[in-house]
DSSP file (Angstrom, degrees, kcal/mol; ACC not computed):
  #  RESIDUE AA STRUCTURE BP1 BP2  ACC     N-H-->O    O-->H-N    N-H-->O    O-->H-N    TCO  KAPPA ALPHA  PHI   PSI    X-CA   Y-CA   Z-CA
    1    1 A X              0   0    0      0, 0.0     2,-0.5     0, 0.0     0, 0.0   0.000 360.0 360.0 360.0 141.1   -2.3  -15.7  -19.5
    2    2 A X        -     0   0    0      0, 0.0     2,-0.3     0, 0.0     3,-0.1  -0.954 360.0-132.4-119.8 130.8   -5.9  -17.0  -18.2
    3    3 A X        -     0   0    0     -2,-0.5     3,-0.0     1,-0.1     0, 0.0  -0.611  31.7 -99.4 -75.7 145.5   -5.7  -20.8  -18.2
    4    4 A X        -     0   0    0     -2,-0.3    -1,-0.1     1,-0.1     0, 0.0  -0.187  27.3-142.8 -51.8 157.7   -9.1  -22.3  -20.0
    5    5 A X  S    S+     0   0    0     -3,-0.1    -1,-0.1     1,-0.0    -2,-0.0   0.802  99.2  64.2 -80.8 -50.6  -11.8  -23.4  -17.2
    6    6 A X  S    S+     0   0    0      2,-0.0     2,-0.3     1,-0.0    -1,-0.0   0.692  88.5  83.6 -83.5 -44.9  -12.7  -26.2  -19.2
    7    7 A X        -     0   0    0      2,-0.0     2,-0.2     0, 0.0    -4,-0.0  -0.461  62.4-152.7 -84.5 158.6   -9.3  -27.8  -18.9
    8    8 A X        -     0   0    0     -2,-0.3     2,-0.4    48,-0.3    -2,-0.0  -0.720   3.8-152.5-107.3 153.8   -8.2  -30.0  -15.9
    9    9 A X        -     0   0    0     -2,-0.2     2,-0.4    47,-0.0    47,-0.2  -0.997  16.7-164.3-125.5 111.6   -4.4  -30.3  -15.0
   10   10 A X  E     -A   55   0A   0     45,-2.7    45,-1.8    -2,-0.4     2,-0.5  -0.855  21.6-145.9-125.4 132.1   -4.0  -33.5  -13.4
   11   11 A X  E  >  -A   54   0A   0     -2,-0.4     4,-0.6    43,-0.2    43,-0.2  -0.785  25.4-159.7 -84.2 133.6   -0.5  -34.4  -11.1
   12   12 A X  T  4 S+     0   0    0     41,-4.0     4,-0.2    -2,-0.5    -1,-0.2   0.389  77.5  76.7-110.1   1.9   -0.7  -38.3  -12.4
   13   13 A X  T >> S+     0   0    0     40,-0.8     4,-3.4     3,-0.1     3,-1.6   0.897  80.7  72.0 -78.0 -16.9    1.5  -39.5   -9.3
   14   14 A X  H 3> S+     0   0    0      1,-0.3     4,-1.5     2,-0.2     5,-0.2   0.960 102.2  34.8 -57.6 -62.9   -1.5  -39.2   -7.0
   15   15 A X  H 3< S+     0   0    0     -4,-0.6    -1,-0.3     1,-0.2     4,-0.2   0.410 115.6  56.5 -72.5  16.2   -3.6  -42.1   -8.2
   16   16 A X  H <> S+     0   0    0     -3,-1.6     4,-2.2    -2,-0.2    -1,-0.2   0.688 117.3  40.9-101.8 -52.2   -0.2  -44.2   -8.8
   17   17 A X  H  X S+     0   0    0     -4,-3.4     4,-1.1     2,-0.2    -2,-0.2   0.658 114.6  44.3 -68.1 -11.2    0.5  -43.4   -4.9
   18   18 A X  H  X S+     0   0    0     -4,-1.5     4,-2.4    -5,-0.2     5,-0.3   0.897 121.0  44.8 -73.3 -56.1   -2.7  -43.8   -3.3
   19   19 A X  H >> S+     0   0    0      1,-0.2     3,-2.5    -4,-0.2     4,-1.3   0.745 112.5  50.9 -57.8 -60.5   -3.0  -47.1   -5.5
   20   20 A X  H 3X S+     0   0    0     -4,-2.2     4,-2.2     1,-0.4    -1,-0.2   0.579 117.8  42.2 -72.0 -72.7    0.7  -48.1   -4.6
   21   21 A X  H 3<>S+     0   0    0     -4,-1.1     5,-1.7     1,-0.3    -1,-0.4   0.599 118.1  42.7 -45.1 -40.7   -0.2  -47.5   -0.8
   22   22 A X  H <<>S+     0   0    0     -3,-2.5     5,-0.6    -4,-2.4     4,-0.3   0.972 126.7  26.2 -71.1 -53.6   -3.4  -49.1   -0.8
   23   23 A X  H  <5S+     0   0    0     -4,-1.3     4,-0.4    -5,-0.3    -2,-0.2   0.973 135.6  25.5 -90.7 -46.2   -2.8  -52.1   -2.8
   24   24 A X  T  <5S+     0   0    0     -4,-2.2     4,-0.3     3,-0.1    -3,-0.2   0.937 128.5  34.8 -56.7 -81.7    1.2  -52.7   -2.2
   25   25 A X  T > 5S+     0   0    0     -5,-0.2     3,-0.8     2,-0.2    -4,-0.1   0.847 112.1  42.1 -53.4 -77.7    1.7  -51.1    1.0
   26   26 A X  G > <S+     0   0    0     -5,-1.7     3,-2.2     1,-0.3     5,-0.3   0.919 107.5  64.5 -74.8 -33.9   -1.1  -51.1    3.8
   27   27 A X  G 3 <S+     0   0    0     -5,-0.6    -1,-0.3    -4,-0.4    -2,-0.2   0.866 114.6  32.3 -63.8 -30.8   -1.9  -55.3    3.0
   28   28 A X  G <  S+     0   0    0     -3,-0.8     2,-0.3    -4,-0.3    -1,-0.2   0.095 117.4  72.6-126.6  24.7    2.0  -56.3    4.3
   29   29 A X    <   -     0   0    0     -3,-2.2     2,-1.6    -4,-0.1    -1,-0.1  -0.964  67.3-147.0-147.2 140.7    2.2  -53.2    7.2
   30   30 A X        -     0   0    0     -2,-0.3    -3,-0.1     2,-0.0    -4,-0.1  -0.478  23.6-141.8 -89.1  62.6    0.5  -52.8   10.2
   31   31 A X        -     0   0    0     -2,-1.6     3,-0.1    -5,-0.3    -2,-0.0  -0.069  11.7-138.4 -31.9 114.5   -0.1  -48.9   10.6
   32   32 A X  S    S+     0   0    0      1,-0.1     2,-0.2     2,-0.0    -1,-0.1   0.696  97.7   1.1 -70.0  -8.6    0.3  -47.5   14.3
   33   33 A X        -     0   0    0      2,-0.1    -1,-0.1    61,-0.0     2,-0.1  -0.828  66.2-171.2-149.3 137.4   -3.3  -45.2   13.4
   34   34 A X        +     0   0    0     -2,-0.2     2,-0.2     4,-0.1    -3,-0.0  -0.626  35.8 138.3-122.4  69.5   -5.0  -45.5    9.9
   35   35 A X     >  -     0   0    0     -2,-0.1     4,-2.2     1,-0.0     5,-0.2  -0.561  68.3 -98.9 -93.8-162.4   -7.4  -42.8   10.2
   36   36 A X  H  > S+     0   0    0      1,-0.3     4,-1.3    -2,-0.2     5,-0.1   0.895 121.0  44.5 -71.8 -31.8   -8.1  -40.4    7.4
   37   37 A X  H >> S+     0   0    0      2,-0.2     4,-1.7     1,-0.2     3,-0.7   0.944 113.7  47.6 -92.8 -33.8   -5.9  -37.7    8.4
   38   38 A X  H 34 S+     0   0    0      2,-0.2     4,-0.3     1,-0.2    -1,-0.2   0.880 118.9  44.7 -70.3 -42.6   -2.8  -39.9    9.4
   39   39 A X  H 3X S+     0   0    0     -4,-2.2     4,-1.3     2,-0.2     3,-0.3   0.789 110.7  55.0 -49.9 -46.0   -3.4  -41.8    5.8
   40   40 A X  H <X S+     0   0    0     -4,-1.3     4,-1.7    -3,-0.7    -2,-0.2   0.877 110.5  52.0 -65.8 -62.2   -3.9  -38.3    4.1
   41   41 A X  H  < S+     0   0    0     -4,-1.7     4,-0.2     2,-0.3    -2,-0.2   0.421 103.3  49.1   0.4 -64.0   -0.7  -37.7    5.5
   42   42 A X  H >> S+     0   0    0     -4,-0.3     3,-2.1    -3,-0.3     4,-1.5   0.952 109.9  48.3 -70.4 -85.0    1.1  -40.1    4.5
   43   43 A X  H 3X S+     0   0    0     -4,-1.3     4,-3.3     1,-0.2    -2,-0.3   0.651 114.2  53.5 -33.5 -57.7    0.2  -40.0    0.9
   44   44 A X  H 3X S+     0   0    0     -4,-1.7     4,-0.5     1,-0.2    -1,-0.2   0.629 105.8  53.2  25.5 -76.2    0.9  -35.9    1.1
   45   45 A X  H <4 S+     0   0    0     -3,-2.1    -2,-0.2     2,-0.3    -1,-0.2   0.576 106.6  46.4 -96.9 -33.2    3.8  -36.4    2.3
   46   46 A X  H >X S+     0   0    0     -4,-1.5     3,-4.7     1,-0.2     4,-0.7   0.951 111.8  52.8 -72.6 -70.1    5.2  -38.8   -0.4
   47   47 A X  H >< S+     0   0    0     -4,-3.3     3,-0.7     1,-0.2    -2,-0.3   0.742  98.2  62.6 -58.1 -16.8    4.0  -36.7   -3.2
   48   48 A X  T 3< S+     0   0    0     -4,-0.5    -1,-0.2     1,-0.2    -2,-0.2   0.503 114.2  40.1 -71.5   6.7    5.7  -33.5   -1.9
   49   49 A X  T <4 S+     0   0    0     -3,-4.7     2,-0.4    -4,-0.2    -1,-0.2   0.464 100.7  72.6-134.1  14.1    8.8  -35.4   -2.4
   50   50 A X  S << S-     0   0    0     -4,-0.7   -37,-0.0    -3,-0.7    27,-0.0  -0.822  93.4 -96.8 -95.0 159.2    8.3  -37.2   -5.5
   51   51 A X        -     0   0    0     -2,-0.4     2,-0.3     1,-0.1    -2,-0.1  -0.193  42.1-130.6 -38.7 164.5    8.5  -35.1   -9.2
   52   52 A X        -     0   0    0     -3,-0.1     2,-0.6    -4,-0.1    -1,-0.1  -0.980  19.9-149.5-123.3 151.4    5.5  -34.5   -9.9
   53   53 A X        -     0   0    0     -2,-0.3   -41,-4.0    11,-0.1   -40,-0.8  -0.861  13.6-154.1-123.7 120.0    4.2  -35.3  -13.5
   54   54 A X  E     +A   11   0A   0     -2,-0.6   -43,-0.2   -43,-0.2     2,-0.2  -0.831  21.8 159.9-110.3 120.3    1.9  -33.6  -14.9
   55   55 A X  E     -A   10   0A   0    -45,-1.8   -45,-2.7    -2,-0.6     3,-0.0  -0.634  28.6-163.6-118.6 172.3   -0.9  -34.1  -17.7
   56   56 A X  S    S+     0   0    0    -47,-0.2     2,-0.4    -2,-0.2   -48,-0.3   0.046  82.1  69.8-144.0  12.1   -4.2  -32.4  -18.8
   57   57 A X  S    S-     0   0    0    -47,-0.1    -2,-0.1     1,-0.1     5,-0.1  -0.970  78.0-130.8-130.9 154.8   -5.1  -35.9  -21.0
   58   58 A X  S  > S+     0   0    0     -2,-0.4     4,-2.3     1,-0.2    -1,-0.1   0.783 114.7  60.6 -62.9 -20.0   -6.2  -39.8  -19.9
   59   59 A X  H  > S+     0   0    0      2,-0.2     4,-2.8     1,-0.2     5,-0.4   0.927 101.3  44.7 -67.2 -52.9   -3.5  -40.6  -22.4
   60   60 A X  H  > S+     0   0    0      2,-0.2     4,-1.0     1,-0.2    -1,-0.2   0.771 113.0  57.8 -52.6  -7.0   -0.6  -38.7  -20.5
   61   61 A X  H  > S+     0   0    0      1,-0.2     4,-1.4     2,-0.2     5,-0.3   0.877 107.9  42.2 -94.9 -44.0   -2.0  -40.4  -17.6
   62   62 A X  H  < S+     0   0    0     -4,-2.3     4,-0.3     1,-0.2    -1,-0.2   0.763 114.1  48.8 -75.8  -5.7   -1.6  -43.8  -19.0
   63   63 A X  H >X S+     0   0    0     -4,-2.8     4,-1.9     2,-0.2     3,-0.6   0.835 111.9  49.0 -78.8 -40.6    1.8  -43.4  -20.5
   64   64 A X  H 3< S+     0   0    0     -4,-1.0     4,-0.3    -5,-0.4    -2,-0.2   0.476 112.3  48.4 -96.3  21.7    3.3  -41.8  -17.1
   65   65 A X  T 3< S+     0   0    0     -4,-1.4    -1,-0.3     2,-0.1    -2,-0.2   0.362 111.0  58.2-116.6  21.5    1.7  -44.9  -15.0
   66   66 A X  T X4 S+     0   0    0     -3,-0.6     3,-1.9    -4,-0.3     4,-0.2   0.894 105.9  45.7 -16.0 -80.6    3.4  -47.0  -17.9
   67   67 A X  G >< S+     0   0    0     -4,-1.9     3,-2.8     1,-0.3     6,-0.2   0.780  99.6  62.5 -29.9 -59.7    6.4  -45.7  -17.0
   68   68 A X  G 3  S+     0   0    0     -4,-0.3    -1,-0.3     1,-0.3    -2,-0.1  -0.008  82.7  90.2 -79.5  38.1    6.1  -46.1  -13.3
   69   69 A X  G <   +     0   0    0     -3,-1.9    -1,-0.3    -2,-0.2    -2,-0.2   0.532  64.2 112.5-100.4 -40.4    5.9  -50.1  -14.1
   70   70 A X  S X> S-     0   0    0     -3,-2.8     4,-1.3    -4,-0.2     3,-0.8  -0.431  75.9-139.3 -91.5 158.1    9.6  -50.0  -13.8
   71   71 A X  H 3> S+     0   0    0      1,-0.3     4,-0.5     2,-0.2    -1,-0.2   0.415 101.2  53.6 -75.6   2.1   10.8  -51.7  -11.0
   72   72 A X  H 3> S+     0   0    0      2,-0.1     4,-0.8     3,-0.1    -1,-0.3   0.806 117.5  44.2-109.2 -44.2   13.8  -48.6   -9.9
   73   73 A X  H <> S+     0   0    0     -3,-0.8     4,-1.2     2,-0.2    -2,-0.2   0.783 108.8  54.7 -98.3 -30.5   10.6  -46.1  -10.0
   74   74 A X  H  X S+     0   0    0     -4,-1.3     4,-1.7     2,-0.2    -1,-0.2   0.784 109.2  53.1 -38.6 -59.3    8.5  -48.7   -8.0
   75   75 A X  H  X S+     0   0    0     -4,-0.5     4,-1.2     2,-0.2    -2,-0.2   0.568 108.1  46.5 -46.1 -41.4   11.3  -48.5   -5.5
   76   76 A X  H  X S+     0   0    0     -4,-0.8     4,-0.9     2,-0.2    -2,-0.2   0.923 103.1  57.4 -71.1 -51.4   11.3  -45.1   -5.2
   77   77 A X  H >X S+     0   0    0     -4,-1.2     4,-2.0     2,-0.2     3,-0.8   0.809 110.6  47.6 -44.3 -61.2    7.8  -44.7   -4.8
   78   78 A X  H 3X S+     0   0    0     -4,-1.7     4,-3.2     1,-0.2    -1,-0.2   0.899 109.1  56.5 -67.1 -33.7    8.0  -47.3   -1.5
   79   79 A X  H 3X S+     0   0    0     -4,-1.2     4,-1.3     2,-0.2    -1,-0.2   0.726 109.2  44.3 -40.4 -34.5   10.9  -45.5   -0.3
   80   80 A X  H <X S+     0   0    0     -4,-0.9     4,-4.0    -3,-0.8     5,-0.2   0.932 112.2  45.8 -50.1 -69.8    9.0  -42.6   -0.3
   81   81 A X  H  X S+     0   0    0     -4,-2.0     4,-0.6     2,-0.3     5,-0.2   0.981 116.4  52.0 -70.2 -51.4    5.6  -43.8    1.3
   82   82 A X  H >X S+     0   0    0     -4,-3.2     3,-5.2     1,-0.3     4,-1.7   0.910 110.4  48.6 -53.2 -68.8    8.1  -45.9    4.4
   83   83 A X  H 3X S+     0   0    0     -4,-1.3     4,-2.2     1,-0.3     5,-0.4   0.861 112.2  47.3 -53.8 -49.9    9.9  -42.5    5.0
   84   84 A X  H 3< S+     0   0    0     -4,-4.0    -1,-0.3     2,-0.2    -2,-0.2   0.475 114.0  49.7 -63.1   6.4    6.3  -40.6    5.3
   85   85 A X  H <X S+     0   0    0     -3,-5.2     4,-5.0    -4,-0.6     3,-0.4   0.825 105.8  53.2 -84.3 -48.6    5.0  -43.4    7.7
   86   86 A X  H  X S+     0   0    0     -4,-1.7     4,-1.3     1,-0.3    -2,-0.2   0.890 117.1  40.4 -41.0 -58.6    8.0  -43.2    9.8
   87   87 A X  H  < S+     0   0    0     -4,-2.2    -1,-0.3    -5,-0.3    -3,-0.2   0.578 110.9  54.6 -93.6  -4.2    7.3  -39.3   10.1
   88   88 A X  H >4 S+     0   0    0     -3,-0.4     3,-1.1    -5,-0.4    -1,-0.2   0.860 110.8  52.1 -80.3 -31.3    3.8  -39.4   10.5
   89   89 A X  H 3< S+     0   0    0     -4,-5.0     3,-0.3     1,-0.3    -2,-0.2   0.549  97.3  51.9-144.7  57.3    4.2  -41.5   13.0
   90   90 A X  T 3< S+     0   0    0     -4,-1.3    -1,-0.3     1,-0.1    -3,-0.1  -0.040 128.4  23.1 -81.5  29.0    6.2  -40.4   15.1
   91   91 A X  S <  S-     0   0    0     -3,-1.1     2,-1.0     0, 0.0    -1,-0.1  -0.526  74.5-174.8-176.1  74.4    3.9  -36.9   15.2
   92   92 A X    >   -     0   0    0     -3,-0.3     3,-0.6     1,-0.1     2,-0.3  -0.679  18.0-161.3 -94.7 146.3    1.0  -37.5   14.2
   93   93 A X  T 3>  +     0   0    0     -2,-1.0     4,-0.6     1,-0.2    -1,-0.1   0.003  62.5 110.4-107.7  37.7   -1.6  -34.7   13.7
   94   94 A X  T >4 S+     0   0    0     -2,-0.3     3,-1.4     1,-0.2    -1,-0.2   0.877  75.9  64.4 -94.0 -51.5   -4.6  -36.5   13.7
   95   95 A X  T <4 S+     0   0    0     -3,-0.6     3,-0.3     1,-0.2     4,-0.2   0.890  98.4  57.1  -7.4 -78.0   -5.0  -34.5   17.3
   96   96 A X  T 34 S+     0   0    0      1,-0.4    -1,-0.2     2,-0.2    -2,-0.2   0.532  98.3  51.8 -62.2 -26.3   -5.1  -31.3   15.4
   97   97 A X  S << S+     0   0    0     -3,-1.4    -1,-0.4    -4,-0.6    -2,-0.1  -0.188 100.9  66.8 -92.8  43.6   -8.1  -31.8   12.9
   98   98 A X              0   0    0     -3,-0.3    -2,-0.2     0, 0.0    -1,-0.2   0.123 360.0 360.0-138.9  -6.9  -10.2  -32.9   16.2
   99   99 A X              0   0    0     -4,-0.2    -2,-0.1     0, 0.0    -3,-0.1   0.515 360.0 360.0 -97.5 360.0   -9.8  -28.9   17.4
């Protein structure tokens, strides 16, 4: 099966966990490095352990950041992004993009 070109398959937890992390997150924590790759990182790190939900319309996107309105999913979400700070930084690889 050859997927169409023309349609986009979009994971709709990234832009609920960059916003979550930008607006939520970085204003009431003091990051030990915020450059791009430590940030990148971070963010990554979270979505390779949250579900990820996926939709190919702007409507699926706004029903599954509906969804993530509730306060248990909210929850999760920061649980996530704390545990990927904690392990970015204690190893961060920020080094590693500089080679």
């Amino acid at each position: 099966m050859e997927l169409a070109r023309s349609s986009s398959i979009i994971n709709s937890m990234e832009p609920i966990v960059v916003s979550f992390f930008e607006e939520q997150l970085l204003p009431n924590y003091q990051l030990k490095c915020n450059c791009d790759k430590c940030t990148t990182d971070i963010i990554v790190l979270t979505l390779n352990h949250l579900p990820a939900k996926y939709t190919t319309t702007q409507a699926g996107q706004a029903y599954i950041k509906a969804l993530y309105m509730n306060p248990q999913m909210q929850s999760d979400i920061l649980q996530e992004l704390t545990r990927s700070i904690q392990i970015v930084e204690a190893k961060p690889q920020h080094w590693i993009a500089d080679r």
